[in-house]
N, C-alpha and C positions, 0 to 999 in steps of 0.2 A: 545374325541369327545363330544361335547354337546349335553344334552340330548333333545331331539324337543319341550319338555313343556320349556324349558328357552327360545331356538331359536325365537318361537313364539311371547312370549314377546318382546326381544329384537329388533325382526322384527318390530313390531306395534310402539316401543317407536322410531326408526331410522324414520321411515316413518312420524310420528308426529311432530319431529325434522324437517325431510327437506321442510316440510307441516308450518311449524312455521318460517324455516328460510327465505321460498320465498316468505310469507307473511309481512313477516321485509324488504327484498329489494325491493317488491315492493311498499312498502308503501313511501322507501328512494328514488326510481326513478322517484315515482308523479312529475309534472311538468306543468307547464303554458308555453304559449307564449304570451307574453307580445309587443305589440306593441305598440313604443314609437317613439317622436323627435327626432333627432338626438343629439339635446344639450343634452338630458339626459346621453345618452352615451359619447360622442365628448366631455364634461364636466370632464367627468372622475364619476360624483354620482352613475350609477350604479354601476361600478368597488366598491364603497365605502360601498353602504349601500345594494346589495344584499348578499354579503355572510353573515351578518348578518341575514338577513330574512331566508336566507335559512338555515341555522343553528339552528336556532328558531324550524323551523317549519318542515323541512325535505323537502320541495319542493324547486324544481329544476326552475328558472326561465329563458327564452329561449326567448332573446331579439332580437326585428327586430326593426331595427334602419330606421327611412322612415320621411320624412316632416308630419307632420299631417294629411296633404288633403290625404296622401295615406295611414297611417296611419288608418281611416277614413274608406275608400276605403277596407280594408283589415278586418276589424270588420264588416263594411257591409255585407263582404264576408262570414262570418265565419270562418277566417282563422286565429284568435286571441284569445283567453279569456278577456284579458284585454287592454285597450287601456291609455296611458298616455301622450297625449299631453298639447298643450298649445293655442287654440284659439275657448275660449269663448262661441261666436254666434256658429261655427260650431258644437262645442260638444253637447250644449242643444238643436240641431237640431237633431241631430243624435238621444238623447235620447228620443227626440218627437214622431217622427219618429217611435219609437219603437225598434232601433235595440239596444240601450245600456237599464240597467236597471235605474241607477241610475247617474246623476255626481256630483264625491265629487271634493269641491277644497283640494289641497295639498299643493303648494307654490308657489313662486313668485320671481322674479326678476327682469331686465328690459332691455330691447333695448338698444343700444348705436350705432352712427353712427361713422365708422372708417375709418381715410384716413393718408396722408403721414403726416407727422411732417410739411411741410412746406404750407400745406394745402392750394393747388396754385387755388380753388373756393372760398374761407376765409369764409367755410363755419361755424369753429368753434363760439359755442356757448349754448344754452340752447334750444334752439327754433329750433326744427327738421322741421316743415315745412318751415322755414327761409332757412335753411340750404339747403334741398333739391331744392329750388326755385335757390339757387343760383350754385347748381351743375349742374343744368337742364340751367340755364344761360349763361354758361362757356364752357358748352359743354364736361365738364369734365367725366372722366370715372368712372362710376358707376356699379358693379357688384350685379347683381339682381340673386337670387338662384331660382327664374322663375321655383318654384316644387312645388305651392300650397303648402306650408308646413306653418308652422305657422309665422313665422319669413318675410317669401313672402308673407302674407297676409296682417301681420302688417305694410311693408313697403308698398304696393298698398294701403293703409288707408292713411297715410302719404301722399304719391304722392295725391291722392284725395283732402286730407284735405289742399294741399298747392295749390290745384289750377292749377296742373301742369299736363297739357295732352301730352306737348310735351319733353319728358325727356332729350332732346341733344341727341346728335352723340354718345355721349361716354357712352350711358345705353347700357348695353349688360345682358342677362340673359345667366345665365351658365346650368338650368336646372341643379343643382347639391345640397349635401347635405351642410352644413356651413363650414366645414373645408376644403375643396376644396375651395366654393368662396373664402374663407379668402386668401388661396395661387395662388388665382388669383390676385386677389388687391395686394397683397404681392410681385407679380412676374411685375402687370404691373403698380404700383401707382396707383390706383384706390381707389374710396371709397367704402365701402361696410359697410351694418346695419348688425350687429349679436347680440345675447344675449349675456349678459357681462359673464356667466360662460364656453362657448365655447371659447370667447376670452383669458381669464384668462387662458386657460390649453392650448391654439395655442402659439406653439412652432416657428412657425417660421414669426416671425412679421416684420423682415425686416425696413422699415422706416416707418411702418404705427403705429398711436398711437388713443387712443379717443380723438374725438374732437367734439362729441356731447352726452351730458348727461345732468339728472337732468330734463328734461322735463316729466310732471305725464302722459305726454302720451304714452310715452314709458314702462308704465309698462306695467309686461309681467307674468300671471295667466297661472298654469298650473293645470291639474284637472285629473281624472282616473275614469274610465267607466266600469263597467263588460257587458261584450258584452252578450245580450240577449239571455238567454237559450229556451227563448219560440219559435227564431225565428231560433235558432241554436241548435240541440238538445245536439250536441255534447261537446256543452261549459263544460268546469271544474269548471261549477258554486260552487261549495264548497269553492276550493282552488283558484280559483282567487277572491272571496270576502273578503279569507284569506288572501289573498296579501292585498288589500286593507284598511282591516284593519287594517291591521298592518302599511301601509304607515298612515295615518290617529290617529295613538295613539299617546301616551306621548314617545314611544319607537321610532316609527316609526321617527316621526318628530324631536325628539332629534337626532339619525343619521343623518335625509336632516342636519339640522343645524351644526351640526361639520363637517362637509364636508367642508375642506378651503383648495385654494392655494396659499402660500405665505403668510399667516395668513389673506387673505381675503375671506370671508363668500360668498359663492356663490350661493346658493340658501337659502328664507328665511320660512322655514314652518307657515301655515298659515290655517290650516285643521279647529279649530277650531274658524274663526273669519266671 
């Protein structure tokens, strides 16, 4: 038997030990929730460049995947740390506003308008309002993702900027997120607008191809918010700023950049310009 002056010890150093190892897992279970586009995910980048973040840094990133406008809606809430969308006007409202601290940009890519190969509106070309005038023309079918998300905002600018109130028969909103619409236009011939890195990784393309690109209005800015601790107590203001800057580095932005499918470059980092 041990005598009780060893016991003693051994007791205090076991208890120090399990005192030390639940402060090591918890440090390893920290975690954000990250509210983002659905292109980010639907893309495949997060898949890419989170487990690198999270190997870095030990936190745990917990992604909700929403149009932006809900997106949005959801950091309003408090129901986010972080928000990573892509439209512009709405983000530096929000940080006006007060509910974000600060918006950084992160990267970029652009719009593309997609339809069948045999493109029966001849909408193909460069000039996106051209194009839309003449699908709105034609009465051709057009699937509109009608979720406030960011991609539905940019094409309502579009429709705006072409002048066109009356979109045809054939505009339908699906209220859905972009890989869905895409497998509607896919299923019914329809055109449909997506970011060209959601297209890139949609698998089931059927006879629909791009036939509108290269127009500088179609670029497409994406940016990341830490959702306001003054107005949310409970924000993970630490480690979502930690996320942040780490999207934001020479590290962070070297991952968005090696992200390819097919050896095509699908988002282009852009934090520093």
């Amino acid at each position: 038997m041990k005598p009780a002056s060893l016991i003693r010890p051994l007791r205090g150093l076991c208890a120090a030990l399990a005192i030390s190892a639940f402060a090591a897992s918890a440090a390893q279970a920290e975690s954000i929730v990250v509210a983002s586009t659905t292109s980010t995910e639907q893309s495949g980048l997060f898949g890419h460049i989170l487990p690198i973040f999270e190997k870095k840094s030990g936190i745990e990133v917990r992604v909700v995947a929403q149009g932006t406008g809900q997106a949005l809606e959801t950091g309003r809430r408090g129901d986010a740390d972080v928000l990573f969308v892509h439209n512009v006007v709405a983000e530096e409202k929000f940080v006006e506003e007060g509910y974000g601290v600060k918006r950084f940009p992160v990267m970029y890519n652009d719009f593309v308008v997609i339809g069948e190969k045999s493109d029966p509106a001849g909408a193909k070309g460069k000039d996106v309002t051209a194009a839309l005038k003449k699908v709105a023309s034609a009465n051709a079918g057009f699937v509109s993702r009608g979720d406030k998300s960011g991609t539905h905002s940019a094409e309502l600018r579009f429709w705006k900027a072409a002048g066109v109130e009356d979109k045809g028969t054939g505009y339908k909103e699906c209220g859905c997120g972009m890989g869905p619409a895409l497998n509607i236009a896919a299923s019914s011939g329809a055109y449909v607008m997506s970011d060209r890195a959601t297209w890139l990784n949609f698998k089931n393309r059927a006879n629909l191809t791009i036939l509108v690109e290269g127009d500088e209005r179609l670029f497409n800015q994406y940016g990341v918010i830490l959702v306001n601790p003054d107005k949310h107590a409970h924000v993970k203001k630490d480690a979502g700023q930690q996320f942040i800057d780490w999207l934001v580095s020479a590290e962070g932005q070297a991952a968005i950049a090696e992200y390819k499918i097919d050896g095509q470059q699908l988002f282009f980092p852009n934090a520093n310009q």
